[in-house]
Structure formats: C-alpha cells, structure tokens
C-alpha positions as CSV (number, residue, x, y, z in Angstrom):
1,X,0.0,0.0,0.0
2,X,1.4,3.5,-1.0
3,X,1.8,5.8,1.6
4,X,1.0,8.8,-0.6
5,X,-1.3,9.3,-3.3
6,X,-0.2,10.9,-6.3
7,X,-1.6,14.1,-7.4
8,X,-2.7,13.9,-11.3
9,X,-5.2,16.5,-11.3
10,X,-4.6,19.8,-10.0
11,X,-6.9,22.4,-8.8
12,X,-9.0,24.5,-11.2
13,X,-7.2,27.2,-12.7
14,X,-3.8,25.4,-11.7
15,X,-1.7,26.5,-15.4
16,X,1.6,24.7,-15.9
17,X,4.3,25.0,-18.5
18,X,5.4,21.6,-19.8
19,X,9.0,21.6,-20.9
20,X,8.7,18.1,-22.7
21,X,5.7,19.0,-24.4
22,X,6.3,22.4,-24.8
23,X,2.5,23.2,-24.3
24,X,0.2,24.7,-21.7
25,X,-1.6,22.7,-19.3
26,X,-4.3,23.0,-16.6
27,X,-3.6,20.8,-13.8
28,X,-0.4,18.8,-14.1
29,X,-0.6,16.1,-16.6
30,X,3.4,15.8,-16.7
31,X,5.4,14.9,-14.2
32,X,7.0,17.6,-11.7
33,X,10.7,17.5,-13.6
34,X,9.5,18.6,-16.8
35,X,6.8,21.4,-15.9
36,X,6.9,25.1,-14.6
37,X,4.2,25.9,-12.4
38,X,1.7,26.8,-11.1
39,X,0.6,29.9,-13.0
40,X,-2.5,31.4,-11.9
41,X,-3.4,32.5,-15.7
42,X,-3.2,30.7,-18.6
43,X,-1.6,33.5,-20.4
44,X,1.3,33.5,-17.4
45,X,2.0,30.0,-18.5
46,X,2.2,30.8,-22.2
47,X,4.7,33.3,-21.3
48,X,7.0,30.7,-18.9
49,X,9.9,30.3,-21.1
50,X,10.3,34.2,-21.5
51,X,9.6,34.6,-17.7
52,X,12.5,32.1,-17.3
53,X,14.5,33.7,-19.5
54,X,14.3,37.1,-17.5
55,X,14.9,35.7,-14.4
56,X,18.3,33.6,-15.5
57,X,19.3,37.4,-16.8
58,X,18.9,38.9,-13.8
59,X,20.6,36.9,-11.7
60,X,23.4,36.2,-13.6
61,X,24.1,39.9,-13.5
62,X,23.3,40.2,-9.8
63,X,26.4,40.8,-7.7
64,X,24.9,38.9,-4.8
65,X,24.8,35.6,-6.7
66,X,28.6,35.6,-7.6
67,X,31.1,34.5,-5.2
68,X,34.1,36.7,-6.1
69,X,33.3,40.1,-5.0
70,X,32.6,42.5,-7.7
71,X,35.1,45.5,-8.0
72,X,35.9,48.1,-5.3
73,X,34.1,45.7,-2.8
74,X,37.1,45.2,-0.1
C-alpha cells in the first residue's frame, strides 16, 4: 500500500508549463521534472519560457549571486 497518493489533477485554474511538451496545461498532466508551475493565468503559463528567461538574466548579472566580490568591494 502506497503511503502517498499521487496528485494527477490539479486544482481548477492550476496552469503549468510543460517543458517536454512544450505546451500549456491546466492541472499537471506531466510529471513535476518537466513542468513550470503553477501559473495562476493561462496566459502567465504561455509566457514561462520568457519569464525564465528574464529571471536567469537577472541573476546572472546580480552581484549577490557571484562568489568573487565584484570591483571596489574590499
């Protein structure tokens, strides 16, 4: 006997972003490792990959993230 369940159907208006698929879903119909999500809109999950995108940006060029210590710092 399992000792959890597992969750196939999410809750109404659930959005995810499947990266295998490469499609919109409501409710996750992948599993966890290949989705983004949850989105409250379906339009916030059609925009996922740029959203990702923006993020990686910005931290990349965040000084906080980096471990050598950006110039002047002493």
């Amino acid at each position: 006997m399992a000792l959890f369940k597992k969750r196939t159907v999410g809750k109404p208006g659930e959005w995810y972003y499947c990266l295998e698929h490469q499609k919109v879903e409501e409710g996750p119909e992948c599993p966890a490792k290949d989705r983004f999500g949850p989105y409250p809109s379906r339009k916030e999950a059609e925009h996922a990959m740029q959203t990702a995108r923006e993020r990686n940006l910005e931290w990349e060029n965040d000084p906080r993230w980096h471990d050598t210590p950006a110039p002047g710092d002493d």
